[in-house]
N, C-alpha and C positions, 0 to 999 in steps of 0.2 A: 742720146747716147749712140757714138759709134761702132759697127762689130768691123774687123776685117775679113773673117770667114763666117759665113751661115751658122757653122756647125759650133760658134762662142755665143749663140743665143738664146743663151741658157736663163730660166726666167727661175730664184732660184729662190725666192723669198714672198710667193704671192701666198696667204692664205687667208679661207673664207669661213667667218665662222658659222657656224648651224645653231642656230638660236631658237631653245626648244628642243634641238634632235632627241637629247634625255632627259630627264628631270634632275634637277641639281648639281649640273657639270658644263665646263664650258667646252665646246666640242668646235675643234678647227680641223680643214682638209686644207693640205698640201697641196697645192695646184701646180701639176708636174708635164699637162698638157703644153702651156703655154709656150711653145716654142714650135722652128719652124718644121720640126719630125713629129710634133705634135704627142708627145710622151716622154717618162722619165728616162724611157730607153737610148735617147740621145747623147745622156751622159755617161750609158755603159758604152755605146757603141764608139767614141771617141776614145773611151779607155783601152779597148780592145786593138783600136785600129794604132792608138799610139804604142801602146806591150810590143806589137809584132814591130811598128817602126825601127826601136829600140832595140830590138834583137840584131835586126839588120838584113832579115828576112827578106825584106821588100825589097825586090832588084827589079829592071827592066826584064818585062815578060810575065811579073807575077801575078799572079789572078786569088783574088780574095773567097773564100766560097761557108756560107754560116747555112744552118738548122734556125728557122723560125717559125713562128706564129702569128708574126704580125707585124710588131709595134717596132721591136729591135731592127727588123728586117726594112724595114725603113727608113731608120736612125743611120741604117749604116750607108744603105742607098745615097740618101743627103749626103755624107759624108764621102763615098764613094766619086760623088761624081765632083766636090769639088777638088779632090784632092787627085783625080783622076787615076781612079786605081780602078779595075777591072772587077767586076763583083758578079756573085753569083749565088742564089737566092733559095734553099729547098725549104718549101711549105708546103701545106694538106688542106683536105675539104673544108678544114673549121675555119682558116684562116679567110677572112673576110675580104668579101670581093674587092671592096676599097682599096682595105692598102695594096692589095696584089697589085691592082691598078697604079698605084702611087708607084709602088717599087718598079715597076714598068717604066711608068713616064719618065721614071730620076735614072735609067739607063741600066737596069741592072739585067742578067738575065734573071729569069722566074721559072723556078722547077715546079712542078705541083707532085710528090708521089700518092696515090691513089690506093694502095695495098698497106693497110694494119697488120705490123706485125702481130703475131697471135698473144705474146705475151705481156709486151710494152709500147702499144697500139702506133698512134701514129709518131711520136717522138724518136721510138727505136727505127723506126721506117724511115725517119728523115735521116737519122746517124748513120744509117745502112746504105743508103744513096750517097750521102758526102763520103765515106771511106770508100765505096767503089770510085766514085771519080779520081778521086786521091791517089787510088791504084795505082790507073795510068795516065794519070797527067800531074806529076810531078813540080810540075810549076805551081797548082793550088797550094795556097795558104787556109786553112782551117782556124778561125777565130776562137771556136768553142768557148761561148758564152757559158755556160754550164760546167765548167772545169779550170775555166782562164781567170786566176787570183786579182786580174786587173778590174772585173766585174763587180767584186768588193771593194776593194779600195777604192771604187768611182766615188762609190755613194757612204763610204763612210768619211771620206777626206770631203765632198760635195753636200749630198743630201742629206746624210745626219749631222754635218756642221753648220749646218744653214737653220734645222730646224732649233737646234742649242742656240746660236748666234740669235735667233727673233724671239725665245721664250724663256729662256735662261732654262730653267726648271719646267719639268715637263712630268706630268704625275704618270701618265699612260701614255704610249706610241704607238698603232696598230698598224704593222706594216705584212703586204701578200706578200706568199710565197709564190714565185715561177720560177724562174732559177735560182732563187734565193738569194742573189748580188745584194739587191735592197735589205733584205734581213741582217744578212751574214756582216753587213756592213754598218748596220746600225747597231748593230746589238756590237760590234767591236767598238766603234768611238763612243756610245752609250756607257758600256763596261768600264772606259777609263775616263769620262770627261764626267758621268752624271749615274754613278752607279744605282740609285734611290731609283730612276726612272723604271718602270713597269713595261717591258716588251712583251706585244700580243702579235705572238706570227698568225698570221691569217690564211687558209687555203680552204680550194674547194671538194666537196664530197668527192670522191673517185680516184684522188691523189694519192699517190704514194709516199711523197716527201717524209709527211709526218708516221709513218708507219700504216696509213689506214689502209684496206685492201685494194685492188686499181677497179673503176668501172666508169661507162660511157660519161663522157665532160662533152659539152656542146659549146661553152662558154672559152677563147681564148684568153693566155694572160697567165691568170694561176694556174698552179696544178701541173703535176708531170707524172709519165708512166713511168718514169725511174729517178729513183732521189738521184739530184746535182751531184756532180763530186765537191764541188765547192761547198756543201752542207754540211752543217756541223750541229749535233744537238746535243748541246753540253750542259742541259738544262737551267742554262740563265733567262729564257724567255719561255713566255707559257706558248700555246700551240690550240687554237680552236678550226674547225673545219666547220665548212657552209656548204648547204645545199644548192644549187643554182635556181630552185626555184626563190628559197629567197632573197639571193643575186636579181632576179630579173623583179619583182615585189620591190625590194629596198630603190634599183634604179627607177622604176616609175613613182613613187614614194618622191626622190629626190627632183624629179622634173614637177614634178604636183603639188610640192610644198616649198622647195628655194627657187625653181627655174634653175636647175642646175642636170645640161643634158651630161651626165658623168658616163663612164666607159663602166665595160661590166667590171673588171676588177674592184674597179670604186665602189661598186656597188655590194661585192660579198666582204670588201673590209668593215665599211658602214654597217651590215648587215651583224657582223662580228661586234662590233661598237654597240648596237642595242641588243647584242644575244647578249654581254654579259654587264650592261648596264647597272645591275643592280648589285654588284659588288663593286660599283666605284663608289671613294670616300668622297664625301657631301662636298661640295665646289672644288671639284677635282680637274685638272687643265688638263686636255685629251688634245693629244692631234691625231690623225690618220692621213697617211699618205695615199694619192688619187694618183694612180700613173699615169693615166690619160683620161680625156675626152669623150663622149658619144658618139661622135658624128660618124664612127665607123663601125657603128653597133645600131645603127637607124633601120636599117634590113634585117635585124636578127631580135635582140631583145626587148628595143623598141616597137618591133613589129608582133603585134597579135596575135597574127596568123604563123610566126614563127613560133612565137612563145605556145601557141599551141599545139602545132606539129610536134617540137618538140617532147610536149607533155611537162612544161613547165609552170602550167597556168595555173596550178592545184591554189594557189593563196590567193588571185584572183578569183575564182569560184566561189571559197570558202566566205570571202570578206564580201562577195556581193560585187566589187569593184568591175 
């Protein structure tokens, strides 16, 4: 198969099944790393970057400028540099040294800011930095994944018609929440192509999306200090939160038992998969969506020594492991 641009390699139909993950249910993961931004967020970031094409927005001179964590901020980078659009990058401490790295090598600049707003930690501190640049340089363009309606539609014209297109009928879909584009977007083509279908939004303790109170998250990916505007809970999908300790338990669980170095997200949806396990009906067909990969979680929740600084180790203690 030929692509003409990078950013059409999109791998949109791989899934693996976990044989054994529950007891009496057949459980497949999305495999959404497989591409060359190495995460589902390739698909939002194409979405975003075509919205503002289409606007007309984009003239000579203009400079591209998003709020990330990670995975998107890379997606777009890729994208960035092939389509030669000037990009500019604001991330925080959590965000892993990798991709920073990545987003560097693919030409983008890279902000780090350093100072937690008091109330909506580092995410309001990222928004705070991209509206002062915006001030005064007028040339930036603002993608605003978290507010931009294109970030749904990726993934409900894309990723939940892909996972309908390989299974027909889908009993459960456990999909995380970070900006909610993946939720917002499944639970919209689910609602009209496959109503019967059971949607489990998944996030992590400290988040706010789902109403819970906000406190420290170590873990990128899920979670945000202030709900998306693009969220909507109109009570057609249920809503469970994870602890990141057992985020970092579930990922080593998944390197120990499939060989599967999965990203932390992957790891608190799985995590949501066997927390409520036992209300699925007997040979029940489960997907869960995996937005990325490990390899940029090798230093952090792969690492021991992080997972204990952090004070995350509590279930390895407990189990002996």
């Amino acid at each position: 198969m030929i692509f003409r641009h990078v950013y059409d390699v999109v791998v949109d139909n791989v899934f693996l099944e976990l044989g054994g993950f529950v007891q009496d249910a057949d459980v497949y993961v999305k495999l959404e790393g497989l591409n060359p931004a190495g995460s589902i967020k390739l698909k939002t970031a194409v979405a975003l970057i075509d919205s503002v094409e289409a606007t007309g927005a984009l003239r000579p001179g203009t400079r591209l400028i998003e709020s990330t964590s990670g995975n998107l901020g890379v997606a777009l980078a890729v994208i960035c540099a092939a389509r030669k659009y000037s990009l500019t990058l604001v991330t925080d401490p959590n965000t892993s040294r990798q991709a920073v790295r990545m987003m560097s090598s693919l030409g983008a600049e890279v902000v780090e800011v350093t100072g937690e707003n008091s109330s909506q930690g580092f995410l309001q501190a990222r928004f705070d930095y991209v509206r002062s640049r915006i001030a005064v340089e007028p040339e930036l363009v603002w993608l605003n994944q978290h507010a931009n309606a294109a970030n749904v539609e990726a993934h409900s014209s894309r990723t939940a018609r892909a996972i309908h297109d390989e299974f027909g009928h889908v009993d459960v879909l456990f999909v995380g929440a970070g900006t909610t584009g993946t939720l917002m977007g499944c639970v919209d083509y689910f609602s009209r192509h496959s109503p019967r279908t059971r949607i489990v939004g998944v996030d992590s303790v400290g988040s706010v999306t789902f109403g819970g109170p906000p406190s420290t998250r170590h873990i990128p990916g899920l979670g945000a200090a202030r709900r998306p505007d693009i969220f909507v809970d109109d009570g057609s999908f249920e809503k469970v939160l994870i602890p990141e300790t057992e985020t970092v338990a579930m990922c080593h669980r998944l390197t120990r038992d499939y060989g599967l170095l999965a990203g932390g997200s992957t790891g608190t949806v799985l995590a949501a998969v066997d927390r409520i396990s036992g209300s699925l009906p007997p040979r029940s067909r489960v997907v869960a969506i995996s937005p990325d990969l490990g390899e940029k979680y090798v230093d952090t929740v792969y690492s021991m020594a992080w997972v204990a600084d952090k004070q995350l180790d509590a279930l390895f203690t407990t189990s002996g492991q």
